[in-house]
N, C-alpha and C positions, 0 to 999 in steps of 0.2 A: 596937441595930440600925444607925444612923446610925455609930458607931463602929469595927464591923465592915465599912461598907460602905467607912470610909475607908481601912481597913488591906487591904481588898482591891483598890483603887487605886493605893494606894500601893505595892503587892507588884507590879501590873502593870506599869507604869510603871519601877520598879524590875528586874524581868525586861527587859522591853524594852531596856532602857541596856544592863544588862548582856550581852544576845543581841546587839546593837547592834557594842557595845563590844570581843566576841568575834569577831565576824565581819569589824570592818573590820581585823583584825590579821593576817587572811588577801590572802593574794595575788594581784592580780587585775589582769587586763587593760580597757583603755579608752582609748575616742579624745578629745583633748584639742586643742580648738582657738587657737592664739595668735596675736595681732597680729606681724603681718609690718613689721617698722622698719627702714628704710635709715639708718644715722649714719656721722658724718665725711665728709659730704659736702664739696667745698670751696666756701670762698666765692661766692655768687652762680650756684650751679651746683644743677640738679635733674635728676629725670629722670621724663617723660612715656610712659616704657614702660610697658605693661599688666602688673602685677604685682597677683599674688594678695591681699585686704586681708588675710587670713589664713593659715596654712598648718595643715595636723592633723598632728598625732603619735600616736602608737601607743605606748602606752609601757603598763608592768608594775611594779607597788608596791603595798606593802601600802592595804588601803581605803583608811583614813585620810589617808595623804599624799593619793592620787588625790581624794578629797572636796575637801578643804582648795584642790586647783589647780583644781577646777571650780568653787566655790563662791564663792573668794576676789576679789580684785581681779584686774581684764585683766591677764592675761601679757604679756608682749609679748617675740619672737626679735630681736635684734639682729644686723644683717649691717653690718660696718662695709665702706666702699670704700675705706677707706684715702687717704682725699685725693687720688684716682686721677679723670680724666673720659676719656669715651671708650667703647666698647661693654666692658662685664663679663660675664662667666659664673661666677657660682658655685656651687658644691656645697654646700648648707646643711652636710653633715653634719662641714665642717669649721670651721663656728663651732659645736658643743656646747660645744667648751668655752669660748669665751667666753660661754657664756650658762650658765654652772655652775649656775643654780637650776633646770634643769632635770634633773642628773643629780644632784642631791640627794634618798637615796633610794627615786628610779625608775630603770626603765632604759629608755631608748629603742629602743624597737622596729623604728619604721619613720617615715618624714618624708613628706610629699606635700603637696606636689611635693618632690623630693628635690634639687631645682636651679633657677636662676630664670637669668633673663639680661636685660639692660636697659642704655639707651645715656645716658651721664652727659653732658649739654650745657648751655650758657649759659643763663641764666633772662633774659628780657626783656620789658618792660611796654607796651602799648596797650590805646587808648582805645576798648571796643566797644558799639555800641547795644545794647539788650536786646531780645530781642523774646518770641513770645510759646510758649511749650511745654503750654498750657491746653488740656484737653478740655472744651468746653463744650456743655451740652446744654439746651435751651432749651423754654419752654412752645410750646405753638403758637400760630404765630401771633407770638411775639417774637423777637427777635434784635439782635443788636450793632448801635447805631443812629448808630457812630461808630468813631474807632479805638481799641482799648486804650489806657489811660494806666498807664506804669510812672513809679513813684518811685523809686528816680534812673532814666531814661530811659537811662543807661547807664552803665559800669562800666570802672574800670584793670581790668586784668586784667596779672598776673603769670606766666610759665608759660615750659616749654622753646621754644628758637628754632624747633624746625623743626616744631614744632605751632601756634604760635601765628604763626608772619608769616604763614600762610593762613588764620584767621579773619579771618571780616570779621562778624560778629554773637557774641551767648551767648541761649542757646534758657534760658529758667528751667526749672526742675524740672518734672517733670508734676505734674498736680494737676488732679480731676475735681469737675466743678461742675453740678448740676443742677439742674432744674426753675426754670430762670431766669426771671424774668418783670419783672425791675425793677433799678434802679443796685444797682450789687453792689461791695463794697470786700473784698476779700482780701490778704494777704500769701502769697508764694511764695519760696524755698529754691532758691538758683543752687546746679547740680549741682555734684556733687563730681568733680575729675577729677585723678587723680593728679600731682602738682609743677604744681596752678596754684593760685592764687589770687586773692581780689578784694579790692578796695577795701571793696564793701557787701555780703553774701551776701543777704539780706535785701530783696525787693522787693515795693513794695506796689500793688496793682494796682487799677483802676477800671473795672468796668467802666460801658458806659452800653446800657441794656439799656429797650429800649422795643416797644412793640406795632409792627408792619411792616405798612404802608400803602401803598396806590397814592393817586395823584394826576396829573389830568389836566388841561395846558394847551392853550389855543386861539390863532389869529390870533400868530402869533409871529412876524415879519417875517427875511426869509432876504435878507445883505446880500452883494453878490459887493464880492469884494477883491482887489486890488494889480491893478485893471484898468489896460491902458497907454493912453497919449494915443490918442487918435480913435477908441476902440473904446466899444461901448457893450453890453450884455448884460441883457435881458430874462428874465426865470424865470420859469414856468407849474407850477406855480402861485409866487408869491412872498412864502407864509404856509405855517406849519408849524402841525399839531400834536403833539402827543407824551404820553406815559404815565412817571411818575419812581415809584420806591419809593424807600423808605425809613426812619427811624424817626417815630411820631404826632407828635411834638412836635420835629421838626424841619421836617418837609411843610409843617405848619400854618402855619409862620412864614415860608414862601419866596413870594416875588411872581416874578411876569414878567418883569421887568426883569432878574431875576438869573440870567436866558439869555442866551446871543447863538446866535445860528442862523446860518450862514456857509457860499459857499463859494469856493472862491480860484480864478481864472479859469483858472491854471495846468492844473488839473484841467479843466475846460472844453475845454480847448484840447488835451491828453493825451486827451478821452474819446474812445471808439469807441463809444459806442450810444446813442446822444443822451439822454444821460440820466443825474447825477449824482448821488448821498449826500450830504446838506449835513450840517455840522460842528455839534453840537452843545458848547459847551461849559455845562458846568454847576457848580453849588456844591459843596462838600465833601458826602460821604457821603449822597450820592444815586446811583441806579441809574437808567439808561434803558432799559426796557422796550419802547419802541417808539417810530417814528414815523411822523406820516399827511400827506402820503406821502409813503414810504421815500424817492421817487427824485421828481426835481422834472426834468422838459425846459427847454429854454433855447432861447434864440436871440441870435447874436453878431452887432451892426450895425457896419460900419466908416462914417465918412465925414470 
């Protein structure tokens, strides 16, 4: 039994190759997608025009061959520029033959795009901060309890002149991060953008991700400044209070002294409603929420 069941396996298996084997010797149409390559560029010369990463062909050959181009390693069309810079137009369908493995055969149907156009200019290098291209979604109640930290904090950047002298940053890849609740170390992937390149594609990111808190100070003394000789200036009231957020474990570690409460007599002497905003200034990566109160009265003595 076990011997019969082999030869009837065998027989299948056997059919199949052979129906297989038949069918791809038939003639058949299909779309075939291939890497789009610019070559002979001239030295120190790219081009930052939006061109297709790929382009489709339509082409007609027996199965086999058609198998064999979709299966096989990336194709890739060759458009050479000729050591030419300057704005190009060309008609793919006049490099087939320089890409002969393509009408080895098959035959080409149709091309799309059947033409590209693109502006060949100097490549030139600076120096750009990174910043940040992250969607981050956080638990509640946490959030960024400082600024991003990227490894390297910035990048050479290589690429055409007339895209590149107006960056002034590189945004990193997207990349979604959730249900955040605590220091998170990731790496992130600098986009790809046609004729640039970087120094490090590879950046690794920090963040610092903590529970978000209020915290409230009292009695904060409010000092007026760059008063001139013989003037003297009284505040009513001449103590602040105020409300900071921020991250748990940054609040926790902040004193009073690492305020100043301020206002500059200029402003005094500019007000119309007797009545001014004094200047908080405060520590890194904290928020102010409010202050009590907002607007402090004055009185200016000469003598």
């Amino acid at each position: 039994m076990r011997k019969k069941l082999n030869i009837f396996i065998a027989s299948v298996i056997f059919a199949i190759i052979l129906w297989g084997s038949i069918s791809l010797s038939d003639i058949f149409y299909t779309n075939v997608d291939v890497k789009l390559t610019l070559t002979n560029l001239p030295s120190g010369y790219t081009t930052g025009s939006p061109l297709p990463e790929k382009i489709q062909l339509r082409v007609k050959g027996q199965g086999w061959r058609l198998v064999s181009i979709n299966v096989g390693p990336e194709t890739e069309f060759r458009v050479s520029v000729g050591g030419d810079s300057g704005r190009q137009n060309i008609n793919l369908y006049d490099y087939l033959e320089s890409n002969r493995w393509l009408l080895s055969d098959v035959e080409i149907i149709n091309i799309s795009p059947d033409s590209i156009g693109f502006f060949i200019e100097r490549i030139i290098s600076k120096k750009l901060p990174v910043i940040s291209g992250l969607d981050l979604e956080f638990k509640p109640g946490y959030g960024l309890a400082s600024d991003i930290i990227f490894k390297p904090d910035s990048v050479l950047v290589s690429g055409p002149l007339s895209l590149l002298k107006n960056m002034t940053e590189i945004k990193t890849g997207d990349k979604l991060l959730t249900a955040l609740d605590s220091r998170t170390e990731t790496e992130v992937n600098l986009p790809w953008m046609n004729g640039f390149n970087y120094n490090a594609n590879l950046i690794e990111v920090i963040l610092d991700i903590q529970r978000i808190v209020d915290k409230q100070f009292e009695n904060i003394s409010v000092d007026v400044i760059d008063i001139p000789p013989r003037k003297e200036v009284v505040l009513l009231p001449n103590k602040i209070g105020f409300n900071v957020r921020g991250g748990i474990e940054i609040l926790g570690k902040l004193k009073p002294d690492q305020f100043r409460a301020y206002v500059r007599y200029q402003s005094l002497v500019q007000d119309t409603i007797g009545s001014v905003t004094p200047v908080l200034e405060m520590p890194k990566n904290v928020t102010l929420q409010f202050l009590k109160p907002d607007r402090l009265r004055y009185v200016i003595r000469s003598f």
